[in-house]
N, CA, C and O of each residue as an XYZ file, in Angstrom:
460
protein
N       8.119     13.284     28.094
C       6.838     12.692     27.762
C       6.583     12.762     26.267
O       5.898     12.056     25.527
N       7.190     13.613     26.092
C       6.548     13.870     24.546
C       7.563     13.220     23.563
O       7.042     12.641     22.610
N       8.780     13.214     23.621
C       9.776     11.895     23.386
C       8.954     10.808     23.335
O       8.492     10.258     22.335
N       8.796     10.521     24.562
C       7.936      8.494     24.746
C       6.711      8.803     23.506
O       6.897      8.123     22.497
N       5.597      9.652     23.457
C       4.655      9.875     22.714
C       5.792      9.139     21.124
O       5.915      7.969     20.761
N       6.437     10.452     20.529
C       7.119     10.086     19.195
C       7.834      8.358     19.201
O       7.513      7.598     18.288
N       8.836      7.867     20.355
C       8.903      6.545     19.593
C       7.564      5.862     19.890
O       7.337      5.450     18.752
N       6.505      5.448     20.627
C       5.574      5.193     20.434
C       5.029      4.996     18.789
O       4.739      3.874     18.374
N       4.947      5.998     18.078
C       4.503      6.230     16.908
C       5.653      5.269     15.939
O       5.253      4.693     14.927
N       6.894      5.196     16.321
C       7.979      4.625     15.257
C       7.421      3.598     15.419
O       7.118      3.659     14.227
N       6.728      2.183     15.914
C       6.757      1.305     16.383
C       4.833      1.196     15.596
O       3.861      1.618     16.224
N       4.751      0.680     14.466
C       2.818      0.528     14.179
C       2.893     -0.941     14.143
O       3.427     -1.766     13.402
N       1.886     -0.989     15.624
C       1.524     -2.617     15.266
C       0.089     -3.025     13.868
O      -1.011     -2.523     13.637
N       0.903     -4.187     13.224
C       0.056     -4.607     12.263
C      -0.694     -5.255     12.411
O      -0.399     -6.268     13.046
N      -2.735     -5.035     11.727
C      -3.616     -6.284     11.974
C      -2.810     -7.664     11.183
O      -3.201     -8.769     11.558
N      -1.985     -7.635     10.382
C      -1.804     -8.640      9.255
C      -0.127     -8.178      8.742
O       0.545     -7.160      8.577
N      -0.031     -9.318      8.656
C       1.623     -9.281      8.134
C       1.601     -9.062      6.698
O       0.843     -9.675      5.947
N       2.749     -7.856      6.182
C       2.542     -7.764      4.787
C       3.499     -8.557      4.152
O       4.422     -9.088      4.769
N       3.284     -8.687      2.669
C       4.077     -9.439      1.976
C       4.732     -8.490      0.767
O       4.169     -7.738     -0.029
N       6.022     -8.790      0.926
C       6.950     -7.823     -0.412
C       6.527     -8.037     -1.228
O       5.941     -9.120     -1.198
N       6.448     -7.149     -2.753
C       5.206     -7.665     -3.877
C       6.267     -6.455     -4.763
O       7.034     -5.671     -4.204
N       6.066     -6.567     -6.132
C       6.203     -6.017     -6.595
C       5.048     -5.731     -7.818
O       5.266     -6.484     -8.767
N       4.077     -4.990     -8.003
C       3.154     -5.228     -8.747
C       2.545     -3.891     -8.800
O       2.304     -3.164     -7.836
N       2.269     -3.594    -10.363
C       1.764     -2.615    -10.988
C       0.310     -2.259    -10.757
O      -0.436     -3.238    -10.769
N      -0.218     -1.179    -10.565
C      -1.894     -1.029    -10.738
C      -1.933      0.634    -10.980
O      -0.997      1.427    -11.079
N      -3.152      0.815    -11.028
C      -3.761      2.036    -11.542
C      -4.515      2.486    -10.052
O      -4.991      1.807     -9.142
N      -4.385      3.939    -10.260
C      -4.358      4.784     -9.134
C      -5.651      5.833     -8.807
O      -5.377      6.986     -9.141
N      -6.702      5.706     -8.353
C      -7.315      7.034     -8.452
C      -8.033      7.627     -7.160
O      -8.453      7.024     -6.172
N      -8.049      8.967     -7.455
C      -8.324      9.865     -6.658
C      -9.903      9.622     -6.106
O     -10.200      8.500     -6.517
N     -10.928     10.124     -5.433
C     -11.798     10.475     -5.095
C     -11.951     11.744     -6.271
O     -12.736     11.442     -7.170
N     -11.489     12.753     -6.367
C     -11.279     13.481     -7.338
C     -11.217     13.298     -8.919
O     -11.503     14.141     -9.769
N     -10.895     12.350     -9.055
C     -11.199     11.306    -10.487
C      -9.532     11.365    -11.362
O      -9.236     11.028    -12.508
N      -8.581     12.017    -10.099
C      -6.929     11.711    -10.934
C      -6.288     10.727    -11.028
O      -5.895     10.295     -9.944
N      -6.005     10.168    -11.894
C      -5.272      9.083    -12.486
C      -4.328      9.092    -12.439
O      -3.803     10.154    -12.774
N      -3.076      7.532    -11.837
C      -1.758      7.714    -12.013
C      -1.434      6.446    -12.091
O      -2.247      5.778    -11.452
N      -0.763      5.923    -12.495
C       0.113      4.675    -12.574
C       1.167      4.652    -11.075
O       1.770      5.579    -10.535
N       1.080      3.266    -10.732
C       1.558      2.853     -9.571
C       2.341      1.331     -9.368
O       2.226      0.254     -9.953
N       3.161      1.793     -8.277
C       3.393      0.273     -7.960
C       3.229     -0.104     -6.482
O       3.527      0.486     -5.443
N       2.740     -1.108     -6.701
C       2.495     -1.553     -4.965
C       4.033     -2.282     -4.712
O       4.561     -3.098     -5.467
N       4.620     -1.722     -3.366
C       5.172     -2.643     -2.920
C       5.367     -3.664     -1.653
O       6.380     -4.154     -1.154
N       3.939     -3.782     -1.333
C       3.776     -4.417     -0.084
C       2.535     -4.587      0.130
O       1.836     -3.574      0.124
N       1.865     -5.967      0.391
C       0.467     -5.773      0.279
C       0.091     -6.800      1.552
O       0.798     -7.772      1.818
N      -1.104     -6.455      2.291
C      -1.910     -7.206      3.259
C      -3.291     -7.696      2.847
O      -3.618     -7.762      1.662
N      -3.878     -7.946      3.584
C      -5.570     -8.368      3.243
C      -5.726     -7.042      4.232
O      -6.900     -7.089      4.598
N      -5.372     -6.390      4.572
C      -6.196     -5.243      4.943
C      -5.659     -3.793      4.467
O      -6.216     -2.722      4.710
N      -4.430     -3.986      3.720
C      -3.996     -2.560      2.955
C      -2.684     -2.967      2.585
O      -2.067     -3.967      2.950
N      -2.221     -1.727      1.531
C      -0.537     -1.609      1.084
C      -0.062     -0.391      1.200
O      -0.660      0.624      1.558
N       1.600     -0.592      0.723
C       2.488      0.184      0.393
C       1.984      1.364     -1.456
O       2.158      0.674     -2.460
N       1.771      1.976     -1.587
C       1.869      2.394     -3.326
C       2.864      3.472     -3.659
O       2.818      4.520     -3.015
N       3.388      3.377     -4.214
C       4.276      4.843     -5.228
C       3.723      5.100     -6.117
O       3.389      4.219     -6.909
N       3.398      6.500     -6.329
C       3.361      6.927     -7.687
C       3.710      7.612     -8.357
O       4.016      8.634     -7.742
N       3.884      7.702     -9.403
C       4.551      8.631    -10.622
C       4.691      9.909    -10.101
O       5.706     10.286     -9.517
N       3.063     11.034    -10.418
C       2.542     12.305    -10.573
C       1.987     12.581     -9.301
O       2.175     13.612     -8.656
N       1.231     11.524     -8.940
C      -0.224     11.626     -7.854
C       0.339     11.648     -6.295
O       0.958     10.927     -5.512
N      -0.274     12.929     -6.362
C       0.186     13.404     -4.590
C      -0.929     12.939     -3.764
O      -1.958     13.613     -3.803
N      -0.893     11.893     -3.018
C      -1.912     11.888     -2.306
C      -1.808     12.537     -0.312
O      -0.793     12.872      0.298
N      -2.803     12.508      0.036
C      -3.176     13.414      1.360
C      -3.630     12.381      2.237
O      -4.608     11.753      1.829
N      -3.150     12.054      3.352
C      -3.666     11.512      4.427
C      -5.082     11.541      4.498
O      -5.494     12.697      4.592
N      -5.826     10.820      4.489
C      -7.054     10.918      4.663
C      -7.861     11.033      3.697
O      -9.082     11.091      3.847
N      -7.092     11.093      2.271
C      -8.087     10.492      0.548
C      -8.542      9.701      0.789
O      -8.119      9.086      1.768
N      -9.865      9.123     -0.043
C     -10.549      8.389     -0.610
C      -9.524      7.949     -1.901
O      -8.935      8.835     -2.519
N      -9.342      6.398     -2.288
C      -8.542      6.019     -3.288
C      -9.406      5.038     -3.982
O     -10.477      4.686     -3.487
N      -8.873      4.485     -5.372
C      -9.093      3.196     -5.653
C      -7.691      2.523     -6.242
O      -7.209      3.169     -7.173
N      -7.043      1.470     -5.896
C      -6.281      0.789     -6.114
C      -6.751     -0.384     -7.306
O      -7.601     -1.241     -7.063
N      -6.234     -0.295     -8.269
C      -6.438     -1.679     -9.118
C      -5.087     -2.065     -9.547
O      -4.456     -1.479    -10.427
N      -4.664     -3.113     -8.859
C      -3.598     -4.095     -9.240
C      -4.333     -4.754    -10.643
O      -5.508     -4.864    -10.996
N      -2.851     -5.184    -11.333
C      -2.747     -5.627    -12.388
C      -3.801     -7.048    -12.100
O      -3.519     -7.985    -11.352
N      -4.862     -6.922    -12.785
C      -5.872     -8.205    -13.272
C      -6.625     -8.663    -11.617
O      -6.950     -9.741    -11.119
N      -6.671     -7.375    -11.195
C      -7.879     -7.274    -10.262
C      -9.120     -6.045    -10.002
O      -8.947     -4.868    -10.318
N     -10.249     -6.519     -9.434
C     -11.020     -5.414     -9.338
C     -10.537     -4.072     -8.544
O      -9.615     -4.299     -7.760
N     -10.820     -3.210     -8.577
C     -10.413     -1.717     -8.097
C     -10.652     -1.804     -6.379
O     -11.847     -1.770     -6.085
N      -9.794     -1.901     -5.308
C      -9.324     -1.703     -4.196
C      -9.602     -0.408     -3.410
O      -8.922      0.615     -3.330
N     -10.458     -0.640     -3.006
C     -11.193      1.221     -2.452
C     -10.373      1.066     -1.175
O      -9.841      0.019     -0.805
N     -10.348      1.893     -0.735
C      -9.580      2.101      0.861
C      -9.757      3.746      1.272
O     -10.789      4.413      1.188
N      -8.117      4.277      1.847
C      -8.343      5.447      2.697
C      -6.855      5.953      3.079
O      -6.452      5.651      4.202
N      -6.105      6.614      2.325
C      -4.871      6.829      3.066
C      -4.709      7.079      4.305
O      -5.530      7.728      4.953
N      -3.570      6.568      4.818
C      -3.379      6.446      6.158
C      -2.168      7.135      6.413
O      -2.129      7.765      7.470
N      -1.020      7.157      5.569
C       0.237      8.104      6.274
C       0.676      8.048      4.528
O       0.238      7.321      3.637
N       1.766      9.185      4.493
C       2.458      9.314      3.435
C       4.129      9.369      4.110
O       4.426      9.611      5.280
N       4.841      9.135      3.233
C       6.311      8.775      3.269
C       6.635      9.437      1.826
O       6.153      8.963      0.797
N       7.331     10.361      1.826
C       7.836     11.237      0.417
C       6.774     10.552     -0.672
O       5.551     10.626     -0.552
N       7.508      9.836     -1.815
C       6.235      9.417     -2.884
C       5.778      7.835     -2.729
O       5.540      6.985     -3.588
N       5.757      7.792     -1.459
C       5.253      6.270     -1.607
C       3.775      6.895     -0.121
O       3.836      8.009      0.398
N       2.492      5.689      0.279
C       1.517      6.270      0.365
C       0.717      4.941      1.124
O       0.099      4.240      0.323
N       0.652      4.522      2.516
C       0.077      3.454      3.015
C      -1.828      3.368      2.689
O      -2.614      4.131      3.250
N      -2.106      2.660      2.035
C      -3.597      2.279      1.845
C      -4.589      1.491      3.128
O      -4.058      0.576      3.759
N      -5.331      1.703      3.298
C      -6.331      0.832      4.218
C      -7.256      0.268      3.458
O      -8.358      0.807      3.559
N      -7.170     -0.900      2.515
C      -8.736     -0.911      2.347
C      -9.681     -0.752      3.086
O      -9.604     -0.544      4.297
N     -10.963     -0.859      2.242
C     -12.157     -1.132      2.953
C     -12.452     -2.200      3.331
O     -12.901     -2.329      4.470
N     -12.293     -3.247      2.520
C     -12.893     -4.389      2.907
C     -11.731     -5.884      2.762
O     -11.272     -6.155      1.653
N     -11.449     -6.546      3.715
C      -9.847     -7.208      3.233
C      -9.627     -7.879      2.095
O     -10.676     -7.846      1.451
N      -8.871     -8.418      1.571
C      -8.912     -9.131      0.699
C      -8.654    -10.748      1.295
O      -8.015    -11.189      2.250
N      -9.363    -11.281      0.385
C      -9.476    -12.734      0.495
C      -8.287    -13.431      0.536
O      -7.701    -13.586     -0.535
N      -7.701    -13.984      1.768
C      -6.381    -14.492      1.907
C      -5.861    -15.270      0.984
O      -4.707    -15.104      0.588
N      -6.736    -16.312      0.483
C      -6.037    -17.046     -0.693
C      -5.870    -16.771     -1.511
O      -5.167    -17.538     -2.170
N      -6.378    -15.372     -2.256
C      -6.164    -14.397     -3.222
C      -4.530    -13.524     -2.764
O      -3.514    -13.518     -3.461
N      -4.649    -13.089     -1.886
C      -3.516    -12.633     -1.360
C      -2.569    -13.327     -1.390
O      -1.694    -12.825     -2.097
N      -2.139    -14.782     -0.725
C      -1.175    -15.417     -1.155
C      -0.573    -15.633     -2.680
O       0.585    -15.629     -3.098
N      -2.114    -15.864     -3.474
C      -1.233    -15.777     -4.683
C      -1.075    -14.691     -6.008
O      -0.815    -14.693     -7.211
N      -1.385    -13.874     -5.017
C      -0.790    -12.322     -5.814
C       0.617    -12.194     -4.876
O       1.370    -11.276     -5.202
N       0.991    -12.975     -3.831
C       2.343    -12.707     -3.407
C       3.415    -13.998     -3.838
O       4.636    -14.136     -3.759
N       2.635    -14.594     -4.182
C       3.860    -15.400     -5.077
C       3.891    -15.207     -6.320
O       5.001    -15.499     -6.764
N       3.084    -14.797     -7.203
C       3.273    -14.640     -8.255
C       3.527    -13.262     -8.415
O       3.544    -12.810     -9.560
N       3.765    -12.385     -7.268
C       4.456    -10.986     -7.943
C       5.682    -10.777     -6.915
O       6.233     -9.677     -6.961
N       6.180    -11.770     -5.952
C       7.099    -12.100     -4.909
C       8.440    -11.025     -5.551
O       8.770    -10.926     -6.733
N       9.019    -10.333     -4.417
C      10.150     -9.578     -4.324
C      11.317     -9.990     -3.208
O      11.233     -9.796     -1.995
N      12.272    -10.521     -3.819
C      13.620    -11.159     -2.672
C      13.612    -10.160     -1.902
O      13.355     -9.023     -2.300
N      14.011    -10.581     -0.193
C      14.038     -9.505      0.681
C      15.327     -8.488      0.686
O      15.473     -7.365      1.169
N      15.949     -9.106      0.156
C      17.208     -8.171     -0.070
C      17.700     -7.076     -1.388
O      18.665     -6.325     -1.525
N      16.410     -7.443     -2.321
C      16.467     -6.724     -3.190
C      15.426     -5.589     -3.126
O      15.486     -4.823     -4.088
N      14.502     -5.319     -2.220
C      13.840     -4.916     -1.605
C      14.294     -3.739     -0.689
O      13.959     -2.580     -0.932
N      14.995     -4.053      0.268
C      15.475     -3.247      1.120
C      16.605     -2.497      0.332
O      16.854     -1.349      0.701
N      17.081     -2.852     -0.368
C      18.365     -1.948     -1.359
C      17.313     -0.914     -1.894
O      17.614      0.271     -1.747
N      15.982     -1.244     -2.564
C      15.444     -0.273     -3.254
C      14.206      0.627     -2.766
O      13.382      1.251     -3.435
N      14.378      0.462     -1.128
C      13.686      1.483     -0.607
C      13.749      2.526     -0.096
O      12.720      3.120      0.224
């Protein structure tokens, strides 16, 4: 039973399909720590981030600001060594989303080599 429980968990269904991205933003804590980041995967309802320094905790308060957008509040949701799944709060506007994914678009195969 407790087997079935764990792959259960391997398996997260998504509200929204993400898109490979490669794109820089600024990182902060609830706490007010600062780090430089890169998103690599983004939805209208959350992303992928790495960062440098900044350890974040399941269950922070964040703000995300991608390069030449307003600051992205959300909520960590799981961590993976230094990379860190986001929830926003509030989604982002799909047609905004599309073209922060073409204009920061990552080949899928260059992608999976560097994760």
């Amino acid at each position: 039973m407790a087997q079935s429980r764990a792959m259960e968990r391997l398996f997260i269904t998504r509200e929204a399909d993400r898109k490979p991205v490669e794109m820089t933003a600024q990182c902060r804590t609830q706490n007010g720590l600062r780090d430089a980041g890169l998103i690599s995967d983004i939805s209208v309802n959350g992303c992928c981030v790495r960062t440098n320094s900044l350890f974040f905790r399941v269950g922070t308060r964040v703000v995300i600001r991608p390069e030449g957008l307003e600051g992205l509040t959300g909520i960590v949701r799981w961590i993976a060594g230094d990379k860190a799944g986001v929830q926003f709060d509030h989604p982002i506007y799909a047609p905004v989303l599309e073209h922060l994914a073409q204009r920061h678009a990552v080949q899928a195969a260059i992608r999976f080599n560097n994760v």
